[in-house]
C-alpha positions in Angstrom: -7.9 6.2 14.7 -8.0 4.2 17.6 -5.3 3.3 20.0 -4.0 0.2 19.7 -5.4 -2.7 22.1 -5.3 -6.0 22.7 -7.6 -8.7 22.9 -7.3 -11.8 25.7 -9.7 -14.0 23.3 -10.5 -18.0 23.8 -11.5 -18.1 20.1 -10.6 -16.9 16.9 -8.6 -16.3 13.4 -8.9 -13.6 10.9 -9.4 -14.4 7.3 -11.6 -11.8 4.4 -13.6 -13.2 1.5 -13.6 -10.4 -1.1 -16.8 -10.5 -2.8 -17.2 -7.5 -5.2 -20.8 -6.0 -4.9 -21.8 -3.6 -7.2 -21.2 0.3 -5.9 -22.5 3.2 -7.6 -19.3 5.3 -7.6 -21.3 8.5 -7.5 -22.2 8.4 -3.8 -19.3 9.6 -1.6 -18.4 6.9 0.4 -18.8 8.5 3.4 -22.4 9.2 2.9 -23.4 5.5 3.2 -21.5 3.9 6.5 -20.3 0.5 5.8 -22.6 -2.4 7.5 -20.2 -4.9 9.1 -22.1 -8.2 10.9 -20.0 -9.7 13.5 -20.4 -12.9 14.4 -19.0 -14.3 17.3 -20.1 -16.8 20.4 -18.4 -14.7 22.7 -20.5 -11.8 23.6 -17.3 -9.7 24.8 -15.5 -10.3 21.5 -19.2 -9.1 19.7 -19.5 -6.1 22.0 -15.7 -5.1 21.9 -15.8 -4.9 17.8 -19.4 -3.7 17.4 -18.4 -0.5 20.1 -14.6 -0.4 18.6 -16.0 -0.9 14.5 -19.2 2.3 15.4 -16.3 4.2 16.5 -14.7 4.1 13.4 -17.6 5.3 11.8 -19.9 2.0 10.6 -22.3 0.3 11.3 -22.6 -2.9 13.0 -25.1 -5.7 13.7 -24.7 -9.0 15.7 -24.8 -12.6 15.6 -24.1 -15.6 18.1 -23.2 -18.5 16.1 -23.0 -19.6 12.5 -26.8 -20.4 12.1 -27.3 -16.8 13.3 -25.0 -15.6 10.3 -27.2 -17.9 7.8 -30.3 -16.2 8.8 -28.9 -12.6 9.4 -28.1 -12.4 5.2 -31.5 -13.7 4.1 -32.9 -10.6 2.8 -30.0 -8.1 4.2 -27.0 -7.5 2.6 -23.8 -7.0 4.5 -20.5 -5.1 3.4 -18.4 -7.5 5.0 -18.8 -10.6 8.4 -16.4 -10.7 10.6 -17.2 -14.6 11.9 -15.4 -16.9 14.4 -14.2 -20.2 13.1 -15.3 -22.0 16.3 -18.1 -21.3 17.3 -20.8 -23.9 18.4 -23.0 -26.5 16.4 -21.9 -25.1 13.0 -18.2 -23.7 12.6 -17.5 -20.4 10.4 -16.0 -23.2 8.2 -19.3 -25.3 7.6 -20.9 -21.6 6.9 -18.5 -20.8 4.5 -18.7 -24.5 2.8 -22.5 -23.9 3.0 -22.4 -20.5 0.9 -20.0 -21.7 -0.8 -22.3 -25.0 -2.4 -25.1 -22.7 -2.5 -23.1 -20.2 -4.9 -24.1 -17.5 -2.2 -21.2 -14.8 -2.3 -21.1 -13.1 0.5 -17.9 -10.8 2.0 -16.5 -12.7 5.3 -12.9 -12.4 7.5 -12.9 -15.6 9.4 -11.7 -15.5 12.7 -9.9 -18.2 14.9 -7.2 -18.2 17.4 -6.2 -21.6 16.2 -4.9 -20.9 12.7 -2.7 -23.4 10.9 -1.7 -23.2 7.4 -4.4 -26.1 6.7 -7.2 -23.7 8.2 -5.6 -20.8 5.8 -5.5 -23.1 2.8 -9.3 -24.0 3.0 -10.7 -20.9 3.7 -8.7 -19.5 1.3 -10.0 -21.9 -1.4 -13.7 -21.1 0.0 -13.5 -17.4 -0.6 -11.0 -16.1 2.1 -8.9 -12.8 1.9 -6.8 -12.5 5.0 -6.4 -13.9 8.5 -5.5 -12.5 11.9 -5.2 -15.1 14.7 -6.5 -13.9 18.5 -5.4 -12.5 20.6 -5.5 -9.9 17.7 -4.7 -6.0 18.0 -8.2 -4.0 17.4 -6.1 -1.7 14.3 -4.9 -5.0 12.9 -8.8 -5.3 12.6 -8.9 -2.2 11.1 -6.0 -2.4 8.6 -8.0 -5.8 7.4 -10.9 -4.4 7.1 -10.0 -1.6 5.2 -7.4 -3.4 3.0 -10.7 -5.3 1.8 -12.7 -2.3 1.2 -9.8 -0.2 -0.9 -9.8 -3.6 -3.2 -13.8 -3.5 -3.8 -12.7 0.3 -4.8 -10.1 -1.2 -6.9 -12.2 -3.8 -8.5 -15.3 -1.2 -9.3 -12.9 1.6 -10.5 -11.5 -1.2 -13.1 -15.4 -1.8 -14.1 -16.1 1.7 -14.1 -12.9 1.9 -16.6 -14.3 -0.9 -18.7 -17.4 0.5 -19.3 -16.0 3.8 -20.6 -13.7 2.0 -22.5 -16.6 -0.1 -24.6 -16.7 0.7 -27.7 -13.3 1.7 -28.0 -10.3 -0.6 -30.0 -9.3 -2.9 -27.4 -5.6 -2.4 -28.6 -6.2 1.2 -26.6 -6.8 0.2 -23.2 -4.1 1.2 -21.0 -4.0 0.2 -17.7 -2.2 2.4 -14.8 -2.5 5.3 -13.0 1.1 5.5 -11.4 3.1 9.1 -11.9 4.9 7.3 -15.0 1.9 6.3 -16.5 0.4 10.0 -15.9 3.6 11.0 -17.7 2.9 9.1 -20.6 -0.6 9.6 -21.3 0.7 13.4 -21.1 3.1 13.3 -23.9 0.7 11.1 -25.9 -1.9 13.9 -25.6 1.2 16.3 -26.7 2.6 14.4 -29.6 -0.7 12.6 -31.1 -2.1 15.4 -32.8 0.9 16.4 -34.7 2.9 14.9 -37.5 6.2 14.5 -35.5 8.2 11.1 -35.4 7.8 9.4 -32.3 10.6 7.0 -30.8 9.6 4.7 -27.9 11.8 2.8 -25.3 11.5 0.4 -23.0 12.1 -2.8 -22.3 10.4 -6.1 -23.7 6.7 -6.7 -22.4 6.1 -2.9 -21.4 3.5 -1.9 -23.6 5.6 -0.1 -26.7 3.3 -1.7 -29.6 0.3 -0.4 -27.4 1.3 2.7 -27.0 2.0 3.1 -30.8 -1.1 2.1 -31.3 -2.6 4.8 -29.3 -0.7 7.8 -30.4 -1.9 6.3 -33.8 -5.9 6.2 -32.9 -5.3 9.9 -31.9 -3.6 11.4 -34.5 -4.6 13.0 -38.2 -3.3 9.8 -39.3 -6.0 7.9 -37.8 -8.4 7.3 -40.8 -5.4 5.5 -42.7 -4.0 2.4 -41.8 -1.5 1.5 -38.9 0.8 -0.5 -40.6 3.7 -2.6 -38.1 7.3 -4.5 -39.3 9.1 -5.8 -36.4 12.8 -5.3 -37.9 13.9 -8.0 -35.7 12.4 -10.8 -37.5 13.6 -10.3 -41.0 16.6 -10.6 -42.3 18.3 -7.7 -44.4 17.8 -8.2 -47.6 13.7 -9.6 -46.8 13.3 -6.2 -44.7 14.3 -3.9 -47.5 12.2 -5.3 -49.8 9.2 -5.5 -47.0 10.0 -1.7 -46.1 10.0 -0.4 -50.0 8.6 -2.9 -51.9 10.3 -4.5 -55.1 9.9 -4.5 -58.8 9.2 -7.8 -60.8 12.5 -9.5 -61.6 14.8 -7.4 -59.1 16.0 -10.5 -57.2 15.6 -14.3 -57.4 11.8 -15.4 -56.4 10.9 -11.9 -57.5 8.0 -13.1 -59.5 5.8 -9.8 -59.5 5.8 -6.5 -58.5 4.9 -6.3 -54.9 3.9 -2.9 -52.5 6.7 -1.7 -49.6 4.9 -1.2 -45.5 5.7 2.2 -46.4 3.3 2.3 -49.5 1.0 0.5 -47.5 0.8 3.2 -45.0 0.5 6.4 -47.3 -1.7 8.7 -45.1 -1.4 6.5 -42.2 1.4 5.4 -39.5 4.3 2.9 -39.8 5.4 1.2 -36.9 9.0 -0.1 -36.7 9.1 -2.2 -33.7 12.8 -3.7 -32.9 14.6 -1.0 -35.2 17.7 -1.2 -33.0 18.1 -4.8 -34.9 18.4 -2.7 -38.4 21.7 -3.3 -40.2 23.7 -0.3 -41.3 22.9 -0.2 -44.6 18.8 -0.3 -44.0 19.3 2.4 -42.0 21.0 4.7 -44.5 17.6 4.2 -47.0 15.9 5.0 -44.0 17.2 8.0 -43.0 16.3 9.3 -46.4 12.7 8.4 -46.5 12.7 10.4 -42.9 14.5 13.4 -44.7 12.8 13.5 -48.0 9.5 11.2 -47.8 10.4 9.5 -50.8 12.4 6.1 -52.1 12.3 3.7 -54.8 11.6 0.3 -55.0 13.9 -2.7 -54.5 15.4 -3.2 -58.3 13.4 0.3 -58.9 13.9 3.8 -61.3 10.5 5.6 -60.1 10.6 7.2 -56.8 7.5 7.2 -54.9 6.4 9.4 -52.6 4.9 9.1 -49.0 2.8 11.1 -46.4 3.3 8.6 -43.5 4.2 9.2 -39.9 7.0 7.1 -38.4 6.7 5.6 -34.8 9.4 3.5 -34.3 10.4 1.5 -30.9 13.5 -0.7 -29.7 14.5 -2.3 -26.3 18.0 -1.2 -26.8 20.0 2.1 -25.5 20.2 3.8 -28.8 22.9 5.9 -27.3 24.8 2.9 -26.3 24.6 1.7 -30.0 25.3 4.8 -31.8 28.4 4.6 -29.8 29.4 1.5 -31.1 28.9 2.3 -34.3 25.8 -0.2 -34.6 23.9 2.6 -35.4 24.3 5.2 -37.2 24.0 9.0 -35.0 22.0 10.6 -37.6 19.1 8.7 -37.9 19.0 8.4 -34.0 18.7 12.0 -34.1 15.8 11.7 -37.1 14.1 9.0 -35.2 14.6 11.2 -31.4 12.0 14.1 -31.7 9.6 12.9 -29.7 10.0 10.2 -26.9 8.4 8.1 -24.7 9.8 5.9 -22.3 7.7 2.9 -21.4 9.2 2.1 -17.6 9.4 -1.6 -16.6 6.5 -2.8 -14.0 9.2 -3.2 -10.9 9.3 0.6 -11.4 5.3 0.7 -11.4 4.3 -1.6 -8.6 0.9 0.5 -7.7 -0.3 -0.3 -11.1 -0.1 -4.2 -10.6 -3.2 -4.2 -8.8 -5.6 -2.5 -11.5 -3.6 -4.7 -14.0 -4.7 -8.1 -11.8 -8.2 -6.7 -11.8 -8.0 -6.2 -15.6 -6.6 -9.5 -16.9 -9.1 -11.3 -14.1 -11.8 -9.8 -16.1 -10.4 -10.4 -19.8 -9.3 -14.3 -18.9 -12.2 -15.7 -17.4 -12.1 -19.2 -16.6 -14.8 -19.3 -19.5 -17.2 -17.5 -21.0 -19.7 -17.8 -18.8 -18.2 -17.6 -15.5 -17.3 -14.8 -13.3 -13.9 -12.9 -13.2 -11.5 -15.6 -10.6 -11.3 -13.7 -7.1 -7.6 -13.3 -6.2 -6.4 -13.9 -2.4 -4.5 -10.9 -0.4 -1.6 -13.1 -0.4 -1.2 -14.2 -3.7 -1.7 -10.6 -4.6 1.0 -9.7 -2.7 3.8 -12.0 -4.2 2.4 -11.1 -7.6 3.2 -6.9 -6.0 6.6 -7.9 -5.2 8.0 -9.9 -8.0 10.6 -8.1 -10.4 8.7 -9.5 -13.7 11.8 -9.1 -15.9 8.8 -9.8 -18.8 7.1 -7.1 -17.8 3.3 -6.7 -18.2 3.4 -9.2 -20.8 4.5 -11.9 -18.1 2.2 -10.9 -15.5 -0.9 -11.2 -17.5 0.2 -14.6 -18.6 0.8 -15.3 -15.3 -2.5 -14.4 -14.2 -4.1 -16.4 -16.9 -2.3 -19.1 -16.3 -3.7 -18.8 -12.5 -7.2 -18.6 -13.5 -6.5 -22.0 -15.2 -5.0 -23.6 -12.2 -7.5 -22.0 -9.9 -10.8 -23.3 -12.5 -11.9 -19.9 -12.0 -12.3 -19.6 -8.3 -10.0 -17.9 -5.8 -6.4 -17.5 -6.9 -4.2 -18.3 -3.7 -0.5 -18.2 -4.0 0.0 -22.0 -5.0 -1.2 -21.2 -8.0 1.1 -18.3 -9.1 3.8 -19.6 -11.3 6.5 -17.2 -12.7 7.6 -19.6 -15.4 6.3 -21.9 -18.0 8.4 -24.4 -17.6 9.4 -24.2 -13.5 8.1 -22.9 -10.5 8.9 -19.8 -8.7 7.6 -18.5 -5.5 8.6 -16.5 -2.9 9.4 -17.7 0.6 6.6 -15.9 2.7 8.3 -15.8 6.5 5.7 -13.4 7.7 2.5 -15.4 6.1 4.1 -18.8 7.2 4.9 -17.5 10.6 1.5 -16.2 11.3 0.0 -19.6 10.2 2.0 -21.2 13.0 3.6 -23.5 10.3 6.6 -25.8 12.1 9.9 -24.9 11.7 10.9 -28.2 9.8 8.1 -27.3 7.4 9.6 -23.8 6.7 13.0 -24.9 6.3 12.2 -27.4 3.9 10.1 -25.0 1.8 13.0 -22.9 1.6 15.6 -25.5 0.3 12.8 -26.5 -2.3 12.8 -22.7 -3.4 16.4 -22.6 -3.9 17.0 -25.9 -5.7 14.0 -24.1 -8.2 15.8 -21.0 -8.2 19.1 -22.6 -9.0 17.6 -24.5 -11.9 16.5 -21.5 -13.2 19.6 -19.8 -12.9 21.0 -22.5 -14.4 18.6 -23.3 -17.3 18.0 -26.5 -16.3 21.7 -27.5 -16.2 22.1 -29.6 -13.2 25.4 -30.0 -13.0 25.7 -25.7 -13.1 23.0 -26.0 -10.0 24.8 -28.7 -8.1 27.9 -26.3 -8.3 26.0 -23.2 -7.6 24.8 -25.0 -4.7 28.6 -26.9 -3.4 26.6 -29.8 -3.7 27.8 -33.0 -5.3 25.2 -34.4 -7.7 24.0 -37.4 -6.1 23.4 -35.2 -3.3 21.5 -32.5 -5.7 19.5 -36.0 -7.4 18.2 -37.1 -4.1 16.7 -33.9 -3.5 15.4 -33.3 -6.7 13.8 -36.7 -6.5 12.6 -36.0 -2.9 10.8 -32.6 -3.9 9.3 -33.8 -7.3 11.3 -31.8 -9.2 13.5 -34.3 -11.0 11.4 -33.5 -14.3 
C-alpha cells in the first residue's frame, strides 16, 4: 500500500458509477490488471494517479478533457474513469448526461474539488457511486476504487449464484454467506436427510418458512407434499379440525367429511408455522400424534395413522412460555430435537449486500429492464439500519426503491423504512463532505426527529408533541413547514 499523500489540486470531486460488466469468475483476478482511464485537464493530477494507480498494480491510460474520454471508450473498454468534473469545453457532467442519453454504461468516479450536495445528487442520478472532493488523499483513491471493484465481485458472485440456482424451487434460494448462515446450511445438511422433528426460531421476517421449505426439498420426505398451517391464524376449534380433519355431522356447518393437514401430508412434511399461538388443549392432541403417529378425526372412532415429519417454527421463547404455563414442557421437549435458529439481519449485516444484489435482480423495474443500480450511500444506510422486519422488510424496501428510482440508480432519497412514513438516517459524514450549510443540516435533522417521533408515537401527535416538550401549535407549524402534516 502506499503512503498516504496529499494532493494541492485546482480541480476536482470524487464520485463512481458502478456499471456491472460481465467477469468470467474463473480467471484469478490478479492475472488480468484492472484498466483504469483517467481523465483529467491537469497533466500533474493525470501523471500523479497514472504513476500512483501502476503502482498499485493496474493499468492506466490518459485523457485531457471530456471529449478525450468520449473517444478513448469507442472500441475500448475500461474497468473504471476516473474524470474531472471541470474540465474545459465539455464538463465530466455533460459526459456523463451524454452516456447517459445514449444508454452507454460505462464505470466512472467523478472528480471535483467543488462538490455540493446538488453536484452529488445529479451525478448520483446519472450513474454515480461515490465522491471524494480535492485536495483528496491518494489511499482515499484507493479505498474508492477498490470499494467499486469488491461490489462488481459482489454483483457477479450473486449472478454466478443465480445461475446455479436455475432450475431449482425458487422457495430454496437462500441468500448469505455470514458465519450464521454457514451454521445453518450446516445443520440443514445434518438434519435433512433424517426423519427427526425440526423446531425453528427466530424472529418474524427471518426466513423460518424458507428454511422449512429446504430441509423439506432435502429430505426422504421430498417426493410427498409440504403441507403448511400457520396456527396463528385460526382459531381453536377451526385449527383442530384443520390439523385432523372432521367427520360429517361432528359440529355445526359440518356438512361432509373433510381430510386433516396431517392426512394431507402422509409421506410428506407438515409445517406448523406460529405453533407458540397453540392453545393448551391443541397441544395435548399434538403431542400424541408426535408420540404415537396416529389420531382420530374431529367427531371421529377410527384412528388414522401417519408417516409425516413435523417441522414446526414460532417467534416466541418457548422456554419463556413453558414457564408460564402457556405451553405445555412436554411437547416443547417433542417438538426440540433438532433446532435451528434463524438470527435477525442486525446480527447479519455482511449478508445485506448479497441480499440488495438479489432482490435488485428479482424486482426489476419491469420485465424488460435491467436490475436498478444502487448508490454507495444508499447502500450504506440500508447496511446500518436495525430492520426490526427483518429480511422480509428489507426486500420490500428495496422494491419499493426500485419503484421510486423507475429502475435507475437507487440513491438514498429513495429508501423508505416504512409504508406509511419516512425514515432515514442523518448522514453527518456524507452531508459534511458535500459541504452542505449548517442551516441545511440542522434542519434536516429536526425533520428526522419530528418523523421519528411520529413513529414512535403511531401517528399520535399529541404523544409526539410531548415526546418532543413541544406544545402543539408549535409541533403543527412544523409539521406543516416540513410537509409532513398528512
Amino acid at each position: 500500500m502506499a503512503t498516504k499523500a496529499q494532493t494541492k489540486a485546482r480541480s476536482s470531486d470524487v464520485i463512481a458509477t458502478p456499471v456491472v460488466p460481465d467477469t468470467d469468475l474463473s480467471t484469478p483476478e490478479a492475472a488480468v490488471p484492472k484498466h483504469i482511464l483517467v481523465a483529467d485537464d491537469d497533466p500533474y493530477i493525470r501523471e500523479l494517479l497514472n504513476d500512483f494507480l501502476q503502482g498499485e498494480g493496474f493499468e492506466v491510460s490518459q485523457a485531457a478533457s471530456g471529449q478525450d474520454v468520449l473517444q478513448a471508450i469507442v472500441g475500448q473498454s475500461y474497468d473504471l474513469i476516473l474524470m474531472d468534473i471541470r474540465m474545459p469545453e465539455m464538463t465530466g457532467l455533460e459526459v456523463l448526461k451524454q452516456l447517459h442519453t445514449k444508454q452507454v454504461e460505462v464505470p466512472i468516479i467523478l472528480m471535483t474539488a467543488h462538490s455540493t450536495s446538488n453536484i452529488a445528487i445529479q451525478a448520483t442520478q446519472l450513474g454515480a457511486y461515490d465522491y471524494i472532493t480535492k485536495p483528496f488523499e491518494l489511499d482515499d483513491v484507493l479505498a474508492t476504487i477498490n470499494r467499486y471493484f469488491e461490489r462488481q465481485r459482489l454483483a457477479s458472485e450473486v449472478r454466478s449464484l443465480k445461475s446455479r440456482l436455475e432450475g431449482r424451487d425458487p422457495a430454496e434460494r437462500i441468500i448469505g454467506n455470514s458465519a450464521a448462515m454457514q451454521t445453518i446450511y450446516k445443520m440443514i445438511g445434518l438434519c435433512a436427510g433424517t426423519d427427526a422433528t425440526v423446531l425453528i426460531t427466530g424472529e418474524t421476517g427471518t426466513g423460518k418458512e424458507l428454511i422449512a421449505q429446504v430441509v423439506h426439498n432435502n429430505s426422504q420426505f421430498r417426493h410427498g407434499k409440504l403441507v403448511k398451517v400457520n396456527c396463528a391464524a385460526l382459531p381453536e376449534t377451526l385449527l383442530e379440525s384443520e390439523l385432523f380433519g372432521h367427520e360429517k355431522g361432528s359440529f355445526t356447518g359440518a356438512m361432509t367429511q373433510r381430510q386433516g393437514r396431517f392426512e394431507m401430508a402422509h409421506k410428506g412434511t407438515i409445517f406448523l408455522d406460529e405453533i407458540g399461538e397453540m392453545s393448551l388443549n391443541t397441544q395435548r392432541k399434538l403431542l400424541r400424534v408426535l408420540q404415537e403417529r396416529e389420531f382420530e378425526r374431529v367427531g371421529g372412532t377410527i384412528t388414522i395413522k401417519v408417516d409425516t415429519r413435523v417441522i414446526a417454527a414460532t417467534n416466541k421463547r418457548l422456554e419463556e412460555e413453558v414457564a408460564a404455563g402457556r405451553f405445555r414442557d412436554d411437547l416443547y421437549y417433542r417438538l426440540n430435537v433438532i433446532r435451528i435458529n434463524t438470527p435477525p439481519l442486525r446480527e447479519r449485516r455482511e449478508d445485506i449486500a448479497y441480499l440488495v444484489e438479489h432482490f435488485l435482480d428479482k424486482h426489476r423495474y419491469s420485465a424488460s429492464s435491467a436490475p436498478a443500480r444502487i448508490s454507495e450511500e444508499a447502500l450504506t444506510v440500508l447496511q446500518e439500519y436495525d430492520w426490526p422486519g427483518n429480511v422480509r422488510e428489507l426486500e420490500n424496501t428495496v422494491e419499493r426503491a426500485v419503484i421510486m428510482a423507475q429502475g435507475g440508480v437507487i440513491t438514498s432519497h429513495h429508501v423508505l423504512f416504512s409504508a406509511n412514513t419516512e425514515r432515514r438516517f442523518l448522514d453527518l459524514t456524507r452531508l459534511l463532505r458535500e459541504g452542505v450549510p449548517w442551516a441545511e443540516i440542522m434542519e434536516e435533522a429536526e425533520r428526522l426527529t419530528l418523523i421519528e417521533a411520529l413513529n414512535q408515537s403511531r401517528g399520535d401527535r399529541g404523544e409526539a408533541a410531548r415526546m418532543l416538550s413541544l406544545d402543539r401549535t408549535d409541533l403543527y407549524d412544523k409539521l406543516k413547514r416540513y410537509n409532513l402534516s398528512s
